[in-house]
C-alpha positions, 0 to 999 in steps of 0.5 A: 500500500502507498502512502500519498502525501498531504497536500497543505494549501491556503492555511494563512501566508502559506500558499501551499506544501506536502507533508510526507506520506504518513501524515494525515489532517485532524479531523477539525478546526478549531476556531474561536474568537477570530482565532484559527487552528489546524492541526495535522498530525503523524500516523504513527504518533497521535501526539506529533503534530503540525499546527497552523495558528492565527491568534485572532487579533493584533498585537499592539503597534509597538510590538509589532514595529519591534517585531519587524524591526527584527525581522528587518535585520540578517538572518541571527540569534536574537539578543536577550533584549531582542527576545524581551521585544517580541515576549508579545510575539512568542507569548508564553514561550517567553516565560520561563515558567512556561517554556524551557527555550533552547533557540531563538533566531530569525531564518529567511525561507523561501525569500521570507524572514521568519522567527524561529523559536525552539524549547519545550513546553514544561507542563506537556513535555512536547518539544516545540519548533515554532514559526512566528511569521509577519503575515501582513508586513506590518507585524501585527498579524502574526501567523505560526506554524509549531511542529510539537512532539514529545522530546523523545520523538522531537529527533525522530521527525526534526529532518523531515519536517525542517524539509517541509518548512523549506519547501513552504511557497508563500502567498 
């Protein structure tokens, strides 16, 4: 039996690309509040998941001016105070409470720079690969993608889903 790949396409600035074979989408959206989540996730693992998440609102203007200010910048691993600016941005990946952060850094995909923000969720114990993306460039609007998984699969698929976002084609 041959697996075909999932074709992702319209899920905010990403115009498309392919999860590989054995990934499937959930089975609902979530929406609420003007926010927005889609989830797809592994086959083999109900807790390895791909999410496309819009927040539903606009982060203050000051924020976002930060937030583009940093995206304007080369490609780098942010400061201690670039990270306070975007605490708007990164919400409770911010909070060391929260999240046990292991890198911070913006990366151009695809002719688009983005935030990257990697860590783990104490609570969950899910690894987190996060995308924090300028949807508008006015840094207000900022769309995410995570790719979460328990740390002891986060290795196991990292590869394959840093191929993935390589291959975004944004809108």
């Amino acid at each position: 039996m041959t697996r075909t790949r999932v074709r992702v396409k319209d899920r905010g600035q990403v115009k498309h690309l392919e999860l590989p074979p054995g990934w499937t989408p959930c089975p609902e959206d979530q929406r609420t509040s003007g926010a927005y989540l889609k989830e797809f996730r592994s086959q083999e693992s109900e807790d390895v998941k791909l999410s496309f998440y819009y927040r539903g609102q606009r982060i203050p203007r000051v924020a976002a001016e930060e937030f583009q200010n940093i995206l304007a910048h080369d490609a780098h691993e942010l400061t201690t105070e670039e990270l306070e600016q975007v605490e708007i941005v990164i919400r409770n990946a911010s909070d060391e409470e929260y999240f046990s952060l292991s890198s911070s850094h913006t990366e151009d995909i695809n002719g688009k720079r983005i935030l990257i923000v990697e860590g783990v969720w104490k609570t969950s114990g899910l690894a987190d690969y996060g995308l924090f993306i300028d949807s508008d460039n006015t840094g207000s609007a900022v769309q995410e993608i995570h790719f979460l998984a328990p740390e002891r699969d986060y290795v196991n698929y990292i590869d394959q889903i840093e191929q993935v976002l390589a291959s975004i084609v944004w809108k």
